[in-house]
N, C-alpha and C positions, 0 to 999 in steps of 0.2 A: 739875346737871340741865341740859338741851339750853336751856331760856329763861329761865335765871337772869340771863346776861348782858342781859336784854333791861328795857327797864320798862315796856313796853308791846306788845303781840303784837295782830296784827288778820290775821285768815284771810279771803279772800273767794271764795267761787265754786266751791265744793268741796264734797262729797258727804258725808253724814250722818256717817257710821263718822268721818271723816279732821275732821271738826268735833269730833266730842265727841271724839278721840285727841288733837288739839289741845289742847281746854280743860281735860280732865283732869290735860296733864303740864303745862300753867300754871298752873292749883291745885297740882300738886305743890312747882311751882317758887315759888307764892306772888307770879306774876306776873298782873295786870288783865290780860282779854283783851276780843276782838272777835271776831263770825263778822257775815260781809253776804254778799248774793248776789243777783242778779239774774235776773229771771226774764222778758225781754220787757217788758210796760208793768206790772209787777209789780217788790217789792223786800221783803226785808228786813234788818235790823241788830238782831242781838241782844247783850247786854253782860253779862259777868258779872265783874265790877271784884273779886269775893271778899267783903270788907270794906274799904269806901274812906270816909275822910276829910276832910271839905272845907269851906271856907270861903263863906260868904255873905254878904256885906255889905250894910246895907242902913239908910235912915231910920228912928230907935229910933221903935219902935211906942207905943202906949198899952197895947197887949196884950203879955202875958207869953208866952215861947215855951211849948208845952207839950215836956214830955219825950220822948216817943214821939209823933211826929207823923204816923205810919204803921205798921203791922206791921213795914216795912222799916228805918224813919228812924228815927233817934234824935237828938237834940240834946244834945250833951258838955257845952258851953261855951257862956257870950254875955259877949262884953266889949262896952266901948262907947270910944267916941274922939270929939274935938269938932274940925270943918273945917268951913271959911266958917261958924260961930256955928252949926251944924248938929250935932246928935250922932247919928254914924252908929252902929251896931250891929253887930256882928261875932260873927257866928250859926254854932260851929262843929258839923256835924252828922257822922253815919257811916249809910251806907246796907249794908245787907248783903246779900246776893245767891246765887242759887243758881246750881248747872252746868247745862248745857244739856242731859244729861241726865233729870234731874229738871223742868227746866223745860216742856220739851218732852211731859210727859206730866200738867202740873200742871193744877188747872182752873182756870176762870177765877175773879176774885174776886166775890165777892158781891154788889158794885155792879151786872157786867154782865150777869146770870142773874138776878138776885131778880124784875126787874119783864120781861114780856112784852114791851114796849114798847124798854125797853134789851137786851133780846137781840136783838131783832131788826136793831139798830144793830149790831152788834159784825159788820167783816167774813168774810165767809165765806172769805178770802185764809188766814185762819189755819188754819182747818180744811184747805185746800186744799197748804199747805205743810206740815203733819204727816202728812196722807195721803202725800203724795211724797215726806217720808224714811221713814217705813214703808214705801213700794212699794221704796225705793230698801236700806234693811237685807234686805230679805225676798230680792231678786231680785239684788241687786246693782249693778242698773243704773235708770235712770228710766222709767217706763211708755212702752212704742209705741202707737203706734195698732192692732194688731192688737186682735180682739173680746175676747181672753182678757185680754191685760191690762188692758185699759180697764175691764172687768169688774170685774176685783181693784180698779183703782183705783177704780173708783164704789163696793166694798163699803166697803173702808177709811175713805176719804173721808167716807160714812155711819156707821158707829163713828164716827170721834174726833167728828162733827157734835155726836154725841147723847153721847158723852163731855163735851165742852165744854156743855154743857145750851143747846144754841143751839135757835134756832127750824127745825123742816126747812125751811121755805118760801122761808130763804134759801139753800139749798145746793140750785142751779137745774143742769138740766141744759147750758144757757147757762154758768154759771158754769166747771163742772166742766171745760168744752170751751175756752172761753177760756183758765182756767189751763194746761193742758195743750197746749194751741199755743203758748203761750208760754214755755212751760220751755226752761233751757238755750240763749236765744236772748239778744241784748243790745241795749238802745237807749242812745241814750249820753243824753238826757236824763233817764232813769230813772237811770243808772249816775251821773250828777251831781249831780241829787238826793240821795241816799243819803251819797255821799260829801262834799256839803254840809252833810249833817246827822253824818255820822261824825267826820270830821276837826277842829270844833270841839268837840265832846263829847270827846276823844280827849284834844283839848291842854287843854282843861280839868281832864282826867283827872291828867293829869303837872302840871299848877299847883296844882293842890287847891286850885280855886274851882267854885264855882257847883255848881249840880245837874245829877248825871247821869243818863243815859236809865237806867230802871229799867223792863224788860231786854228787850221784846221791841218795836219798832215793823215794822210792816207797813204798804208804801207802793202805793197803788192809783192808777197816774197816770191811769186814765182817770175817775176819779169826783174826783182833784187831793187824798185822803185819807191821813194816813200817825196812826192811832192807834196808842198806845203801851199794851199792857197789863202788867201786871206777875204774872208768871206765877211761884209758888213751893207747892212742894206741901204747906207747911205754915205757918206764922206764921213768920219768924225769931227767933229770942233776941234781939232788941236791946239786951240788957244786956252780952253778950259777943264781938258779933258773929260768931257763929258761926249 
């Protein structure tokens, strides 16, 4: 397969269809990928590693790891080792992860919908970037300013709002226009960012340390916000990683 040879694939800046064509033939290939893009003072970076493996190290606790430490996480392994009279702990876990298809249509988790007060937190950047690759499957291309497509994009935009069980009150007509001026354009401090936060998660990825981004973060440089939710349309297996 075309990215067998690869151990890591990162796409960035490229149109829905040619994103998920991407990460489906890196599942085929059984390669960890990357999709980022930029959007103006807008970002985001989503990951779907497959099933990845990796190490934690850390001061041995008083508490025991639990098994399942997420729908996603699981904990395989804990060794322990003793440096400077210290016994460090070596936590090895497996996170498992969905395609971007799937994810992109998954809802959110229960933490950010359960209370009023937490949906209203959750940015409306995510609603705004599902709407603009459904404008962008549907048409081909990304909304204009013409009446009609603006239109479609305010409907869609409305769906996935009330898909994702968010509050309408965040999905402003302000918003809508902001995002939309800003598609398809680039500032290099947003594109820095991003790639600040991509490029160690990345190498992380090929050392098999640390925790990686689980799976979608969305970067809001004018409020200086980049939360991460983790988007899957069902519980994972963590027992098989599948």
């Amino acid at each position: 397969m075309y990215y067998e040879p690869f151990d890591l694939v990162i796409a960035t800046d490229l149109d829905f269809e040619t994103f998920s064509t991407i990460n489906a033939a890196c599942r085929l290939a059984n390669r960890p990928s990357y999709i980022a893009g930029v959007h103006g003072f807008y970002g985001f970076i989503f990951a779907d590693l497959i099933s990845h493996t990796f190490v934690i190290e850390r001061e041995k606790s008083n508490v025991a790891p639990q098994t399942n430490e997420t729908p996603t996480r699981t904990v395989l392994e804990v060794t322990t080792k003793v440096e400077n009279d210290k016994t460090i702990e070596m936590v090895t876990k497996r996170e498992t992860y969905s395609p971007l298809l799937l994810a992109n249509t998954s809802p959110l988790p229960e933490e950010f919908t359960r209370l009023p007060r937490k949906r209203k937190q959750v940015t409306p950047l995510l609603t705004c970037l599902r709407a603009l690759w459904d404008f962008e499957r549907q048409h081909g291309v990304p909304p204009s300013f013409s009446r009609q497509d603006l239109e479609n994009y305010t409907r869609l935009a409305n769906e996935r709002h009330l898909e994702l069980q968010l509050d309408p009150s965040t999905l402003t007509a302000a918003v809508l226009r902001s995002f939309l001026q800003n598609v398809g354009s680039e500032i290099n401090p947003v594109a820095a960012f991003l790639g600040g936060s991509l490029a160690p998660d990345a190498i992380n990825v090929l050392s098999q340390r640390e925790q990686p981004l689980q799976n979608f973060l969305i970067f809001d440089s004018e409020k200086s916000v980049a939360p991460i939710y983790s988007l899957h349309p069902f519980f994972p297996d963590t027992t098989n990683g599948l």
